[in-house]
N, C-alpha and C positions, 0 to 999 in steps of 0.2 A: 531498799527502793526497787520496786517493779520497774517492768517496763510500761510503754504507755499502750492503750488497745491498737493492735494491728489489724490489718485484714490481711491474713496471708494469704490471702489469691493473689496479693498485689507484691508478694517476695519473688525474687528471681531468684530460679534455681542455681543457675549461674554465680550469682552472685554470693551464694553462700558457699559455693564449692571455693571460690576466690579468698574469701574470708575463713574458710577451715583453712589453708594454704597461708597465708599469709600471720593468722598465729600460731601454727604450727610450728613454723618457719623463723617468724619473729622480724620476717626480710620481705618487703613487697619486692624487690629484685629477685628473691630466691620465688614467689610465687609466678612471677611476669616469666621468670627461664623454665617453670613445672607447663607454664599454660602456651609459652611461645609466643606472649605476649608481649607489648610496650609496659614498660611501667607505672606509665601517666594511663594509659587505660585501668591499669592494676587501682590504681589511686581511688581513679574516679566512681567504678563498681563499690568498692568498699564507702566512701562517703555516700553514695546514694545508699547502701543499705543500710549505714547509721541515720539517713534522714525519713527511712520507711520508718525501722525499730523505734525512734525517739529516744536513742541513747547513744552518748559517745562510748562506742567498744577498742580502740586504739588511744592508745599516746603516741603520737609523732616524735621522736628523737632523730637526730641530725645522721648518726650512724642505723640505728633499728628503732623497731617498731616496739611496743608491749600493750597486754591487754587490758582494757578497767577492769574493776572489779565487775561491773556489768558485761563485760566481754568477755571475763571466762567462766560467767555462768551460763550464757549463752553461748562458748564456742563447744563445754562440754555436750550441752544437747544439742548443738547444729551437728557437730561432728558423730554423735552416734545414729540420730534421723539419716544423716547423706550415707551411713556405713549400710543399717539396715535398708536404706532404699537400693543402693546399689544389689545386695543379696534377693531383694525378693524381686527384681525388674528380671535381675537373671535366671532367676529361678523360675518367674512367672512366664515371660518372655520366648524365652530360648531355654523349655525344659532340655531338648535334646541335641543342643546346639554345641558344634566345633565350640574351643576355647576361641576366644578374638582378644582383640585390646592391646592396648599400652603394657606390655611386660617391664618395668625398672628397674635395672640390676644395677647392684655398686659391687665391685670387688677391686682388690688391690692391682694394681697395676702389671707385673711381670702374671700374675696367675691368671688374670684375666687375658690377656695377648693368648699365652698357652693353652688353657685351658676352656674357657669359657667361650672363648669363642668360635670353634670346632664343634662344641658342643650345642653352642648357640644354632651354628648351621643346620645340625641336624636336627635339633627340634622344630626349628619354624619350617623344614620342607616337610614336615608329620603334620604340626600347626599353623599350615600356609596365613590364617588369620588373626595371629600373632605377631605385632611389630614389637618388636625389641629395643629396647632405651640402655644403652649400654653407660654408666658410667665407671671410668677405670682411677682409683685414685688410693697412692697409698697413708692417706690420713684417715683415722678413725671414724663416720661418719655416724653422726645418730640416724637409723632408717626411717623413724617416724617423722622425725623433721627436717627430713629433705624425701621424704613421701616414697622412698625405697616399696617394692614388692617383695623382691630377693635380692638379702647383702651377705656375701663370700667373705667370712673375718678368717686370718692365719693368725696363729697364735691363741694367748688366752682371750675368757671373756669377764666383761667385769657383769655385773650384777643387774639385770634391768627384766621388761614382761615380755622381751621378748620370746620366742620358740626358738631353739637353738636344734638342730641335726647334727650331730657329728659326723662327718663326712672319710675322715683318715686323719691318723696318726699325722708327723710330719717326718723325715727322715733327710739330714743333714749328710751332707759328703764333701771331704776335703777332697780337689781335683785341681788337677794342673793339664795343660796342651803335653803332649810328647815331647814339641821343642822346646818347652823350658825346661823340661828333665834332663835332656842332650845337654842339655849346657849348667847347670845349677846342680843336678841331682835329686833325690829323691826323700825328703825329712822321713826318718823314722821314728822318729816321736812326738811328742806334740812340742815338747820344749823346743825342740831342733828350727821352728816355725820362725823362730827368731832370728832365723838367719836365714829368711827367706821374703821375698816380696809376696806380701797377703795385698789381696784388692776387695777394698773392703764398704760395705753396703752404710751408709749416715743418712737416716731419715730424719722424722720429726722428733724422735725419742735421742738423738746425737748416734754418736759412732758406735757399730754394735763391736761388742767382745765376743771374740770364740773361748766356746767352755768346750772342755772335754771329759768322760769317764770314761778308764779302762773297765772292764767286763769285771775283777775283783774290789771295784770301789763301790759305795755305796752315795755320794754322790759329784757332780761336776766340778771343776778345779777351772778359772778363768785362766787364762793368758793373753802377757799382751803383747799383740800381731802389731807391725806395722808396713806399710808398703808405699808408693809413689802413684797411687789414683783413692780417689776416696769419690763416693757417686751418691746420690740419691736412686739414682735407676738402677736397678739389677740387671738389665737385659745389656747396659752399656757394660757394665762391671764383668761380665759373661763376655760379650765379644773379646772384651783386652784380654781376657784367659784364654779363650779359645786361640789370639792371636800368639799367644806365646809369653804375654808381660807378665804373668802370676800366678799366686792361687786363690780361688776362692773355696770359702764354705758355704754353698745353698742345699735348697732340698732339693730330691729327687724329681718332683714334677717339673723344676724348672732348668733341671743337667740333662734328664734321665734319658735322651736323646743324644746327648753327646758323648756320653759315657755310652751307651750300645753300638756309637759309630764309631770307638773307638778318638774321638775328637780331643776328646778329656780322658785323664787316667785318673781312677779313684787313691786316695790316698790316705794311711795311717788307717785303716779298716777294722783293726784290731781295737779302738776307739770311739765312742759314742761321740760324734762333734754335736753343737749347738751353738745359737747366738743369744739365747736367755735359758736360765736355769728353770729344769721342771720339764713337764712334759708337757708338749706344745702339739695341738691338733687344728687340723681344716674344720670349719663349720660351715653350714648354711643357716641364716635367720631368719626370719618373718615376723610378723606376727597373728593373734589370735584371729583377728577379721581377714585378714588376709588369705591366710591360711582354708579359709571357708572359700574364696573365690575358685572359680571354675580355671583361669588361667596357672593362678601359683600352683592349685593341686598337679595340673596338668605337667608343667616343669617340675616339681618337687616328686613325680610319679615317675618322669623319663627319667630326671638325674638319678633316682634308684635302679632303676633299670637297667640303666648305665653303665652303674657300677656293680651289677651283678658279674658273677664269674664265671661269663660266655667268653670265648675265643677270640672274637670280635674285638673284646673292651678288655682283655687283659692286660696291654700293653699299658690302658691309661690308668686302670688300678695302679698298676705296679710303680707309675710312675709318680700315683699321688702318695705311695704310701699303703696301700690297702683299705681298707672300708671296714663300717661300723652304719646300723639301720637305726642306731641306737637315737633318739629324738629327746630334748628335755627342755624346760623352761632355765633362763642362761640367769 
């Protein structure tokens, strides 16, 4: 079944940007929080553009939305018409124009506070025309369908069209405050852990295990830690160590301050720690159209930059782990 003849002078541009958003998303809530909208506005653009098209392109359900089969034949060509228009306005427009716009970041929660947004700073005083959508959350988000520019994944990655960068390694260190040494002591091995209060990180995947390899294994050995705080937040889990209540295992980017002020002492060194077996790296994602925009180039050029090894930016290598220019489809 076609559609029925339109006049597309009489489509709002608008109103398709609303409706790429919203099957995207699968959520007129998640579109109405992309545009900073009402909802019932959300609603009402989307049924008027089913009564221009003469097709229902949504099923209403009580929790989400889904597309007809007339909807995601129409939302694959609405969504590449709005990609390509965006490209050739910029391009046409503003050949030699500052980056501007809506930058979207998603990255996890503790690496975001530290890292990203320091980083943040300095880009938009370079990109004064650049406003920044910061969101911080440690749940896996798909970038496409919550309309992401740049999303910070730690860890692995599973299989999708995204662009993937690998940014650094990740580099794990058992650390305790000096006052809980004064008083407890100091594990010299990993088994020894066991008699000591670990504070320990429980997100969405439940309560993480510390693995360790010594330098002649070939690979990580689990144990199991246990201690008196269990958190979803790392930054909270880091204060109680720094106060003196334990130890934890994080990485580098998110100690590597307390450990240079002396705050925190590294521990078992002699040991490769981890909180998932395998080798776990920083990435930056995007994707292909994206990737084409004048603002992501622009961020995706400074974070390189960034991490080159000037004098400047040593400290935050060292503390991410080190750097890789390396780029791949994830």
């Amino acid at each position: 079944m076609g559609f029925k003849a339109v006049n597309v002078n009489s489509l709002d541009l608008n109103a398709l940007r609303v409706f790429e958003r919203v099957a995207a998303t699968g959520s007129f809530t998640a579109a109405a929080r992309h545009f900073h909208r009402a909802v019932s506005s959300i609603s009402r653009q989307i049924r008027g553009l089913e009564e221009a098209v003469g097709q229902p392109l949504l099923y209403r359900h009580t929790r989400a939305v889904a597309l007809t089969e007339a909807g995601w034949r129409y939302y694959e060509e609405v969504r590449e018409i709005l990609e390509r228009l965006d490209l050739a306005t910029e391009a046409l427009a503003y050949p030699n124009a500052e980056p501007s716009g809506v930058l979207r970041i998603n990255a996890p929660v503790a690496f975001g506070q530290r890292q990203i947004v320091p980083l943040l700073h300095r880009f938009q005083r370079r990109h004064p025309g650049i406003t920044a959508e910061l969101q911080l959350s440690d749940q896996v988000v798909d970038p496409v369908r919550e309309g992401q520019d740049i999303t910070f994944r730690v860890g692995d990655l599973a299989d999708s069209s995204l662009v993937a960068r690998r940014l650094a390694p990740m580099n794990y260190v058992v650390a305790a405050a000096p006052s809980y040494l004064d008083v407890y002591g100091e594990p010299r091995t990993p088994e020894a852990l066991a008699d000591h209060n670990c504070l320990l990180y429980q997100g969405e995947l439940g309560r993480q295990r510390w693995y360790f390899q010594a330098s002649d294994q070939s690979g990580s050995t689990p144990l199991e830690v246990s201690g008196n705080l269990y958190s979803n937040d790392a930054e909270s889990l880091l204060r109680a160590a720094l106060l003196g209540q334990g130890l934890v295992l994080f990485p580098t980017w998110l100690i590597g301050d307390a450990l240079s002020k002396g705050e925190l002492v590294p521990l078992l060194e002699a040991w490769r720690g981890e909180v998932m077996p395998g080798h776990r790296d920083i990435h930056v994602l995007t994707t292909e159209r994206r990737l084409r925009t004048r603002k992501v180039r622009a961020f995706l050029d400074y974070l390189r930059e960034s991490l080159e090894p000037r004098p400047s930016w040593d400290r935050w290598r060292e503390r991410i782990g080190g750097t890789s220019d390396g780029h791949s489809k994830t």
